[in-house]
NUDO-649454 format. One line per 4 residues: number of its first residue (from 1); for each residue x, y, z of C-alpha. Coordinates in nm, 3 decimals. Layout:
N
NUM = X,Y,Z  ...
***
This chain:
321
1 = 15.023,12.285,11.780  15.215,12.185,11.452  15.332,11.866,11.592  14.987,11.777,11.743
5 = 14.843,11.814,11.405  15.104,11.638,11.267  15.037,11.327,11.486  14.685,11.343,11.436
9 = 14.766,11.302,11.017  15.033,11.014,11.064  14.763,10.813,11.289  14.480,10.903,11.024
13 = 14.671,10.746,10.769  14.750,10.431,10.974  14.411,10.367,11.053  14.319,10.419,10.674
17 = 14.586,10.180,10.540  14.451,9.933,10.787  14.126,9.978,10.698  14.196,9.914,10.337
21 = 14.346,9.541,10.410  13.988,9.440,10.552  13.755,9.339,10.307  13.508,9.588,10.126
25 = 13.142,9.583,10.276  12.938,9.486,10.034  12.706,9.746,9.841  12.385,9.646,9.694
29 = 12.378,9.817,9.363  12.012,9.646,9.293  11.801,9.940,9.167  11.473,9.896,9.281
33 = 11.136,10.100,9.171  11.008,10.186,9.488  11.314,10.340,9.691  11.415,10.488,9.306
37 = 11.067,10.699,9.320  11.102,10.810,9.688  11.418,10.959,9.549  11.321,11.097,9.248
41 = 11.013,11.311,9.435  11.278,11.407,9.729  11.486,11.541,9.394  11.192,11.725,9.247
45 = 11.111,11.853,9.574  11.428,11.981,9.651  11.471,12.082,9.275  11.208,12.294,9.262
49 = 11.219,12.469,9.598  11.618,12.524,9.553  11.599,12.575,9.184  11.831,12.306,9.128
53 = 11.823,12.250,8.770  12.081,11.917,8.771  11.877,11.776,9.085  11.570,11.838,8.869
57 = 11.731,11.704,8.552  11.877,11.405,8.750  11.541,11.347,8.916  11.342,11.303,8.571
61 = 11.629,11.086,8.348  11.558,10.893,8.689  11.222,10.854,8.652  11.240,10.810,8.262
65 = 11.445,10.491,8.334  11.167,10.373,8.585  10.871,10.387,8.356  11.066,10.257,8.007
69 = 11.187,9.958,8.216  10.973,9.864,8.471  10.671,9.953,8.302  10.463,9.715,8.045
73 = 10.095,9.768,8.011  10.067,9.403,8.047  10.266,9.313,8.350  10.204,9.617,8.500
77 = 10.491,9.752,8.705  10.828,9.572,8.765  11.025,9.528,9.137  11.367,9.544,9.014
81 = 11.492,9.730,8.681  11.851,9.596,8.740  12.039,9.379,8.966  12.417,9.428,9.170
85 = 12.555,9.158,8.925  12.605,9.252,8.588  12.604,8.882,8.479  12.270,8.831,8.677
89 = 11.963,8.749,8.391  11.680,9.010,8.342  11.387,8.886,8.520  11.037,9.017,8.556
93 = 10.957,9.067,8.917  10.608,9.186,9.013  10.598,9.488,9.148  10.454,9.558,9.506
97 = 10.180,9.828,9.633  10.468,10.075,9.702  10.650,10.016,9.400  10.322,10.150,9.234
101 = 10.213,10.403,9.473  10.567,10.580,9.495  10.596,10.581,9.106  10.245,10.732,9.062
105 = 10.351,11.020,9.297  10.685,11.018,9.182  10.491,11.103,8.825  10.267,11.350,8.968
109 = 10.543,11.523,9.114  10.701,11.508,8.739  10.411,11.650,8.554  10.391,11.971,8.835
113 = 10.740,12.042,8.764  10.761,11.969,8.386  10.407,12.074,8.291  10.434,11.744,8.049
117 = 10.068,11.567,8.018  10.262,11.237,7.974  10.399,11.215,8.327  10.032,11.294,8.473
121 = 9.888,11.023,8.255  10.201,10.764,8.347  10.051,10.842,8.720  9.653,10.747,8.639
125 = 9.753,10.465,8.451  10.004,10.316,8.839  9.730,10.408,8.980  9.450,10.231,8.842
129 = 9.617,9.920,8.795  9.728,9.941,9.194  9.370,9.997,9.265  9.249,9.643,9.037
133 = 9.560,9.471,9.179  9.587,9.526,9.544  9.298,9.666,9.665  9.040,9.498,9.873
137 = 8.713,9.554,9.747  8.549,9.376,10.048  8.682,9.552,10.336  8.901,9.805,10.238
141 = 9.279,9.905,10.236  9.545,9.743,9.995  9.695,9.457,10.021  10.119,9.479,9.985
145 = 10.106,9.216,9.679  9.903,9.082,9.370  9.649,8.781,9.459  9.835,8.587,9.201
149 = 10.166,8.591,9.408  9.956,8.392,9.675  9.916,8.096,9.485  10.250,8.126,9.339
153 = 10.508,8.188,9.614  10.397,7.867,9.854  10.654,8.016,10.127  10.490,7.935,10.488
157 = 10.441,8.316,10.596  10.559,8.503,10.302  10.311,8.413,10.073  10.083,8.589,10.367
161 = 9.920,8.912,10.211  9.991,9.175,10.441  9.791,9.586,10.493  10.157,9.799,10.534
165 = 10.022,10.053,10.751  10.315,10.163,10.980  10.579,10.315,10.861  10.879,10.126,10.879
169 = 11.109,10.312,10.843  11.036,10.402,10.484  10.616,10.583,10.429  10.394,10.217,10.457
173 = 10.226,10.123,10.128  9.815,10.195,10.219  9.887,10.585,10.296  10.071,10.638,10.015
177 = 9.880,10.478,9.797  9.647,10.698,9.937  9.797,11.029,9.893  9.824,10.972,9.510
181 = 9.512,10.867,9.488  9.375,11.195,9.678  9.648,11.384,9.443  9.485,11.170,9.117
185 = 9.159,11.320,9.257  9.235,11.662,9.321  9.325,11.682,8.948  9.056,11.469,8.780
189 = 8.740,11.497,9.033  8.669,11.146,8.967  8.496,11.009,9.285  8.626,10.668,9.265
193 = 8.986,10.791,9.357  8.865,10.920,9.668  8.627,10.665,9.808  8.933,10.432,9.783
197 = 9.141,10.609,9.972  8.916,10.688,10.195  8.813,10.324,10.299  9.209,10.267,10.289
201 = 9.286,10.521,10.564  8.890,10.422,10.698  9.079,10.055,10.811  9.310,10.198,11.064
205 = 9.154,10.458,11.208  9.125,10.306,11.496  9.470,10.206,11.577  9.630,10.495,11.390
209 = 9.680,10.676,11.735  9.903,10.410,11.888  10.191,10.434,11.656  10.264,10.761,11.724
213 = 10.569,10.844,11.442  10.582,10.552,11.262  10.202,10.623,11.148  10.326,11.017,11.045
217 = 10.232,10.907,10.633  9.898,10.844,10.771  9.889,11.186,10.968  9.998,11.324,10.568
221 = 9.735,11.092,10.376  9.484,11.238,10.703  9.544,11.544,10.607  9.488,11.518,10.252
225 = 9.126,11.330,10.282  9.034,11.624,10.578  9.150,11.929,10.433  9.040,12.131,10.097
229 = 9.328,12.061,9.822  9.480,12.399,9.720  9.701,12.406,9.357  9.869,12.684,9.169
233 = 9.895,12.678,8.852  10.153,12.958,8.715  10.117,12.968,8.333  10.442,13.213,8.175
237 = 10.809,13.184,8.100  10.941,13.559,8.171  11.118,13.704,8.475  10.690,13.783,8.626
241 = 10.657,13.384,8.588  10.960,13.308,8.768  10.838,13.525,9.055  10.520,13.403,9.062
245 = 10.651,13.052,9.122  10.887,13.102,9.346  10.594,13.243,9.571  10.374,12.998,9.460
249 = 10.584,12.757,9.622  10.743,12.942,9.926  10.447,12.830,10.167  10.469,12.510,10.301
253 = 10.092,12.335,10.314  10.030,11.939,10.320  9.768,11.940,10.053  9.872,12.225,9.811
257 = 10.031,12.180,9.475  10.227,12.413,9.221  10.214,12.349,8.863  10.433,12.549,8.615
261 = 10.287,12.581,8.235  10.456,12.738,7.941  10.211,12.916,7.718  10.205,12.644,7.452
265 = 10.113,12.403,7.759  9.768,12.588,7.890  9.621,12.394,7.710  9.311,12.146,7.733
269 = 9.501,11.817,7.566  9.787,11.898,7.799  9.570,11.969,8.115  9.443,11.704,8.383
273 = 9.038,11.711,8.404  8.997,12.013,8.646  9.258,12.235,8.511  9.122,12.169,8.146
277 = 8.818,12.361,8.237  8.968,12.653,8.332  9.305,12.699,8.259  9.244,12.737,7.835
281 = 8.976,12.991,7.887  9.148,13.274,8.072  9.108,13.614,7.888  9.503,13.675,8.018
285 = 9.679,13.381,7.847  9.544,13.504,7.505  9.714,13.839,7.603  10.031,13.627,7.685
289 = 10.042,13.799,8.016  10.231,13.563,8.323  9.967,13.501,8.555  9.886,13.218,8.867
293 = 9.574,13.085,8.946  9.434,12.927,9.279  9.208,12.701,9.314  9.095,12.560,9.623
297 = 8.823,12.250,9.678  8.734,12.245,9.256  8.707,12.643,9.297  8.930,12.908,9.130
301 = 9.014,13.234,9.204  9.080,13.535,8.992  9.446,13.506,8.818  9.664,13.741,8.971
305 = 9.987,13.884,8.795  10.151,14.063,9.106  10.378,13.792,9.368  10.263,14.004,9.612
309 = 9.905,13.942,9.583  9.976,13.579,9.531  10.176,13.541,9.861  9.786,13.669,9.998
313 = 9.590,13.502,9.841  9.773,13.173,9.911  9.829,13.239,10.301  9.458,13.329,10.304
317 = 9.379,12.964,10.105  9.603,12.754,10.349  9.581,12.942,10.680  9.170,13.000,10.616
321 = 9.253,13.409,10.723
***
C-alpha cells in the first residue's frame, strides 16, 4: 500500500512538472459590470442566508467599485470598469441591457441587506435609464443595446439590435430586466414599473414554452408578475432581531424579500415608497422593541416579536394556508 501511494506521488509530480513547461492558458482578467453584479447578488445571497459576514463585506466593496466606476449620470452605465492589460487606456464602453438590469438587482439586493437608502436609490436610477434606453415603446420587450450604438457600430450583423430572451447560459437580459423592475415596483407601487415588465415578458409568451431550461429566468420573472410580492422587514439590532431574521429568511419563496433596519434606519427618508408609509409609524419601534413586519400585495400585517409566530405567518403568506 506504501509503495502504491508512493508511485502514485512520483507520477503526480511528473505530470505537474510537465505541465508547467506548456504555456499558461490565458485568463481574462477584464472586469465586466454585468457578470460583476451576478456575483455580487450570488454573494449577498449566500451572505445573508450563511451569515457570512466577509462574503457580505466582499459582495458590497464589489458593488461599491461598480457604481463609482461604471456609473456617470450622463453616460449612464459603463461595460467594462477595467481591462486584462494594465497598459490598456480607460475607455468608456456603453453598457448593455444586462449590464443595467443585473446592477439594479445587484443594488436592490444591497439595500435589503444593508438597510442603506443609497443602494435602493442607485437601483431606480439603472433602472429608469434601462427603461428610456432599451426599451421598445412600440411593441414591447428591451432591446440588448442603446439605439445610438446602431448608427455607430456599422458591423454587418452586430450592429443588429437583438430581444435576449433565452438564457444562454447566463439569465437573458428582458427577464431580468424584468424582475427588477417588478422588485422596483413592489417597493415603490409606481405602475409604470410594472406595465413594462409586463409587456416585456407579454412578447414571448408565446414561445416561452419551447425552451424549456434555458427560458427558467422567465419561469422567475413569471412568477414575479403572477404571484402577490411578500417582504419582511425586521427593524432591531439585539439577539430577538437576529432571530427574527434568520426566520425571516429561512423560507425559500420566488417573490418574497427580507429587509433588515436598525432603529435609526425605520425611517421615512431612509425607506422606499411603500415601506415609508408604514414602517415610521409603528407604536413598537418608539418602544425600541425588535419586531418584523409582513406585507403581502401593498398589505401589512400586525408586527410580530416572537420567530415563532413569524415562521406562521410567513408559511401562511407564501404557501396561501
Amino acid at each position: 500500500m506504501v509503495r502504491h501511494r508512493g508511485q502514485q506521488v512520483r507520477r503526480t509530480l511528473e505530470h505537474h512538472a510537465a505541465r508547467l513547461q506548456r504555456p499558461t492558458p490565458f485568463v481574462d482578467k477584464t472586469v465586466y459590470v454585468n457578470w460583476n453584479a451576478m456575483c455580487v447578488s450570488a454573494y449577498l445571497q449566500a451572505a445573508q442566508v450563511l451569515q457570512l459576514d466577509s462574503a457580505r463585506k466582499f459582495a458590497l466593496r464589489s458593488l461599491d467599485r461598480i457604481l463609482s466606476e461604471a456609473w456617470d449620470e450622463e453616460r449612464g452605465l459603463a461595460h467594462v470598469i477595467a481591462y486584462a492589460d494594465p497598459n490598456a487606456g480607460r475607455r468608456f464602453i456603453p453598457g448593455m441591457l444586462d449590464d443595467y438590469a443585473f446592477a439594479a438587482m445587484a443594488s436592490l439586493d444591497a439595500y435589503e441587506v444593508t438597510g442603506a437608502i443609497s443602494y435602493f436609490n442607485f437601483a431606480k436610477r439603472i433602472a429608469d435609464v434601462m427603461i428610456a434606453r432599451f426599451a421598445d415603446v412600440k411593441s414591447g420587450g428591451f432591446f440588448d443595446t442603446e439605439a445610438s450604438l446602431e448608427e455607430k457600430l456599422q458591423l454587418g450583423v452586430l450592429s443588429t439590435r437583438r430581444k435576449p430572451f433565452q438564457d444562454a447560459p447566463t439569465p437573458a437580459g428582458n427577464p431580468s430586466a424584468a424582475i427588477a423592475l417588478l422588485r422596483l415596483h413592489a417597493y415603490t407601487s409606481d405602475a409604470k414599473y410594472r406595465e413594462v415588465a409586463e409587456r416585456a415578458l407579454g412578447v414571448f409568451a408565446g414561445a416561452a414554452e419551447q425552451f424549456g431550461i434555458y427560458a427558467g429566468t422567465y419561469g422567475i420573472a413569471a412568477s414575479w408578475l403572477s404571484r402577490p410580492h411578500t417582504q419582511v422587514v425586521v427593524v432591531g439590532e439585539n439577539d430577538n432581531a437576529a432571530a427574527l431574521l434568520r426566520a425571516a429568511i429561512a423560507p425559500y419563496a420566488v417573490n418574497k424579500s427580507v429587509v433588515h433596519l436598525t432603529d435609526s434606519e425605520a425611517v421615512a427618508q431612509n425607506l422606499p415608497p411603500v415601506l415609508a408609509e408604514t414602517v415610521p409609524s409603528l407604536p413598537a419601534l418608539k418602544e425600541k422593541k425588535s419586531v418584523a413586519i409582513v406585507c403581502t400585495n401593498f398589505a401589512c400585517q400586525p408586527p410580530v416579536e416572537s420567530p415563532e409566530e413569524l415562521s406562521k405567518m410567513l408559511r401562511e403568506a407564501i404557501t396561501g394556508r
